[in-house]
Every structure is written in structure tokens, then in C-alpha cells.
C-alpha positions as CSV (number, residue, x, y, z in Angstrom):
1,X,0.0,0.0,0.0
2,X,2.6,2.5,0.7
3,X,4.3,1.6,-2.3
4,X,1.3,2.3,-4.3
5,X,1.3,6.4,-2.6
6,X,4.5,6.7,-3.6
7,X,3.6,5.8,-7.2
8,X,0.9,7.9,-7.1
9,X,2.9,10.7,-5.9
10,X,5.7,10.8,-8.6
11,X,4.3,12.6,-11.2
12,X,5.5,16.0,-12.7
13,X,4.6,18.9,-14.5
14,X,6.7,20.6,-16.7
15,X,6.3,24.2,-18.1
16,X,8.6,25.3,-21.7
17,X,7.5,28.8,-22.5
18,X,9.2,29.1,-25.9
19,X,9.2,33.6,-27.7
20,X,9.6,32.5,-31.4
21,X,10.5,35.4,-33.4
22,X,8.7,37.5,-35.2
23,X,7.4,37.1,-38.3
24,X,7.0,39.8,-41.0
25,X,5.3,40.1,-44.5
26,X,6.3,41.1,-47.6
27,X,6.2,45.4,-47.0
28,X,3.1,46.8,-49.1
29,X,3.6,50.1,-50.5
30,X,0.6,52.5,-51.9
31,X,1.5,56.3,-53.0
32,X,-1.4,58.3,-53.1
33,X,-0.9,61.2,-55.0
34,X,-3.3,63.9,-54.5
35,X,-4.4,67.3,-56.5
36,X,-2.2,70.4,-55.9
37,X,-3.5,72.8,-53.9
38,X,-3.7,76.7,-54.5
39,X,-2.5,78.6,-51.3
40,X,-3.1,82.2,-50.8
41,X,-1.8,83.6,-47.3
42,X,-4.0,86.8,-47.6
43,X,-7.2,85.0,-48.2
44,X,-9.4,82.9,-45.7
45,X,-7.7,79.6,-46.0
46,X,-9.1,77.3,-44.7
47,X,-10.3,74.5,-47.1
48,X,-6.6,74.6,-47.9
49,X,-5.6,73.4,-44.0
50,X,-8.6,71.0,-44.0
51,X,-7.4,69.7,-46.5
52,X,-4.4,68.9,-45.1
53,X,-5.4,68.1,-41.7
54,X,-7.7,65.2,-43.4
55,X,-4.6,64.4,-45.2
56,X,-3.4,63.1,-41.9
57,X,-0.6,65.6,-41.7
58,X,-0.1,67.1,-37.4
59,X,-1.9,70.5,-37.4
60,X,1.6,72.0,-35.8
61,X,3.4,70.7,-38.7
62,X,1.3,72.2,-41.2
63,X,0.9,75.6,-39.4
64,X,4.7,75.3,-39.1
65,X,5.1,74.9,-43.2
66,X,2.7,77.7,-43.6
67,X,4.2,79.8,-41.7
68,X,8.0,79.3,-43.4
69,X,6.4,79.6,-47.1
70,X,4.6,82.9,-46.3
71,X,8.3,84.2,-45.8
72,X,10.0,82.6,-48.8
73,X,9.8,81.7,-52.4
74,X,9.6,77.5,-51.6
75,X,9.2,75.2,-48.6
76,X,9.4,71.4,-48.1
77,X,7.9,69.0,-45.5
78,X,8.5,65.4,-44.8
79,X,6.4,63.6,-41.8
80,X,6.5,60.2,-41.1
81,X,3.9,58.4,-38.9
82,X,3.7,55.1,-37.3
83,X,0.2,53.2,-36.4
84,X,0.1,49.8,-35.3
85,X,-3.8,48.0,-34.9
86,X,-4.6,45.2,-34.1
87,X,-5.3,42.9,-37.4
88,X,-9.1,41.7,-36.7
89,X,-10.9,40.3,-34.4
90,X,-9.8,36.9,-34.6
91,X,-6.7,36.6,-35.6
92,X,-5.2,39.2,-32.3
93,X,-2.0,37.9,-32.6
94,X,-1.1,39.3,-35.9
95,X,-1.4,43.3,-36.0
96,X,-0.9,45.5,-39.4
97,X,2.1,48.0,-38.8
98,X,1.6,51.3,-41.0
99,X,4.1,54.2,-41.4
100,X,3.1,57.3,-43.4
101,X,4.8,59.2,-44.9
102,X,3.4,63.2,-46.2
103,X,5.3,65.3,-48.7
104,X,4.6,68.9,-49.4
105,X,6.4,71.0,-51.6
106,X,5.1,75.0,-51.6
107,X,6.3,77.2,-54.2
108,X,5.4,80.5,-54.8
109,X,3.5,82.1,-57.5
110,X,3.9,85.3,-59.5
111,X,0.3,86.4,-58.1
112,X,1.7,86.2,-54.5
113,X,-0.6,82.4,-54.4
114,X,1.4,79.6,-53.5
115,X,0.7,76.1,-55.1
116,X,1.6,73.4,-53.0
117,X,2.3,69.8,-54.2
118,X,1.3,66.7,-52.0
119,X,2.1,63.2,-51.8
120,X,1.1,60.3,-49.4
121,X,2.8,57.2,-49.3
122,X,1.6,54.4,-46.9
123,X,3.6,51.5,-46.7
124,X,2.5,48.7,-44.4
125,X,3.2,45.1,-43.2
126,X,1.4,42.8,-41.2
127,X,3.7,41.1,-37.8
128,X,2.7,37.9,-35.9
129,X,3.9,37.6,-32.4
130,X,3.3,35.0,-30.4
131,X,4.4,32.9,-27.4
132,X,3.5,28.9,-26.5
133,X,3.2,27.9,-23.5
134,X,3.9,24.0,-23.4
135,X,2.4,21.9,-20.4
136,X,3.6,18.2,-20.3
137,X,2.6,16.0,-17.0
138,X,4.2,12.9,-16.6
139,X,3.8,10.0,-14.5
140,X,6.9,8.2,-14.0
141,X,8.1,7.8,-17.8
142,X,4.7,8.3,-19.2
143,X,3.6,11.6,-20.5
144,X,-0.2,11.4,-20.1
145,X,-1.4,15.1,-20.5
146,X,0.1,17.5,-22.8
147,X,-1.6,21.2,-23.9
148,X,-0.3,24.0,-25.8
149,X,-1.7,27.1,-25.3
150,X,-0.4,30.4,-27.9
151,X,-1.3,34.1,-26.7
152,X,0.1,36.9,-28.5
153,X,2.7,39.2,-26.7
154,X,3.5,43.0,-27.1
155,X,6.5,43.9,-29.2
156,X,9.7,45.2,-28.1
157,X,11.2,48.4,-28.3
158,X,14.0,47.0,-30.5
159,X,11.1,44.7,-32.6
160,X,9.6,48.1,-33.2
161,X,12.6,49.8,-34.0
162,X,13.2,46.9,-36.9
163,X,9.9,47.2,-38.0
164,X,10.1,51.1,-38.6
165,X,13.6,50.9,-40.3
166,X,12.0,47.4,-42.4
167,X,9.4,49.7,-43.6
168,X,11.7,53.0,-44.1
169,X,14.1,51.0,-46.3
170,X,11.4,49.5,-48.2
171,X,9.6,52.7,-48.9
172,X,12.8,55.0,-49.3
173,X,13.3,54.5,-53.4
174,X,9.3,55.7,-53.4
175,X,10.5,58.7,-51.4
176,X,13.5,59.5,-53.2
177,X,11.2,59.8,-56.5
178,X,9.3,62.4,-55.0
179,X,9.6,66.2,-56.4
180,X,12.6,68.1,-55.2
């Protein structure tokens, strides 16, 4: 009878949590290349910083722009931004990582107008991260329950970092081609 409690009592559980890394997808790139606008400093304007907030450019960027073309003949902005969501609703280990990138290139006319010139590149990739969480139990030799469960974790600092420049050095011969 003892015997048979010590049996009984040699079993074990054994935890592996294994942090795979990352995966990323191919980088998509979209440039979205949108009408020029007209620009007159003198004049209520503005549809023209609407226009641009919708855009997605920061308001203090664009107020920022404005303010250094009023006081010379061109001016050139370059904003990137970087959104990461959450893919859908059942796949919430995999999330879609998005820069954006606004151009806007403001010269002045011979009316005292200034046309400015936009672009909008978006250039996105979608990033699986995961970790499994192994549970064995054994009895003696015998491995007699086994389950696997997979959450997704949050990124590191230094993941994101290598997304961001993934993404910058797939998107930079787009950016290169845009009007100097």
C-alpha cells in the first residue's frame, strides 16, 4: 500500500514557455498622389488646412510649413507616422504596422498664391507575435497530459525599432522619386 502512494505521488509537471520570433510580411507600398493645392496667405484659408489636416498631416506641422512659405519663395515637408492595430478580431495575434509618410512641396506664384504639391505614401506590413506555453505532466516515464496554449505578446522596443527601419528602407526609393 505505501508503495502504491508513492507511485501515485511521482508525477511532474513541466512548463517550456518558448518567444519564437517575429514574423513579418512582404512590406506593401501605396502612393497616393493627391491634387495640388492653391494657397493664398492673404485670403481665408481654410479649405486649404482642412485639406491637409484630413490628409493626416499634425496641425503644428502644417501651421509650421505655412508659416516658413509665407516668408519665402519655396518650402518642403517630410512627416513620417507610425500606427500599429490590431489585425481583426480573430486573428489578435497578428497586427498591421503602417508608417506614413506626407510630402509637401510649396512654391510661390507670380500672383503672390502659393501652389503646394502633396504626396502620401503608406507603406505597411502585417507582424505575428506569439508565445507557447507548453504543459507536459508525466507520470513516471509516461507523458499522459500534454496542452499547448499560444497568446500573442506585445512587441519590443528593439522589434519596433526593426519594423520602422523594415518599412523606411522599403519605402525609401518611393520617397526619393518624390519632387525636389
Amino acid at each position: 500500500m505505501m508503495l502504491l502512494l508513492i507511485l501515485f505521488s511521482v508525477k511532474a509537471a513541466i512548463i517550456e514557455v518558448d518567444e519564437p520570433p517575429i514574423e513579418l510580411s512582404k512590406v506593401r507600398i501605396m502612393l497616393e498622389s493627391c491634387d495640388d493645392l492653391i494657397y493664398s496667405p492673404n485670403k481665408s484659408s481654410d479649405t486649404t488646412l482642412n485639406s491637409l489636416i484630413t490628409m493626416g498631416i499634425p496641425s503644428d506641422k502644417i501651421s509650421s510649413f505655412l508659416l516658413k512659405l509665407q516668408y519665402s519663395n519655396s518650402a518642403k515637408l517630410l512627416v513620417h507616422t507610425f500606427c500599429i492595430t490590431i489585425q481583426s478580431v480573430n486573428e489578435t495575434d497578428k497586427r498591421k504596422v503602417t508608417r506614413y509618410t506626407y510630402y509637401l512641396k510649396g512654391t510661390k506664384n507670380s500672383n503672390g498664391t502659393y501652389t503646394i504639391e502633396r504626396r502620401k505614401l503608406i507603406s505597411f506590413t502585417i507582424v505575428k507575435s506569439i508565445i507557447t506555453e507548453t504543459r507536459k505532466k508525466y507520470f513516471l516515464w509516461w507523458e499522459f497530459s500534454k496542452t499547448v496554449k499560444i497568446e500573442w505578446r506585445p512587441l519590443t522596443s528593439a522589434e519596433l525599432s526593426g519594423i520602422n527601419s523594415e518599412i523606411a528602407k522599403a519605402s525609401e526609393s518611393h520617397i526619393n522619386n518624390f519632387p525636389k
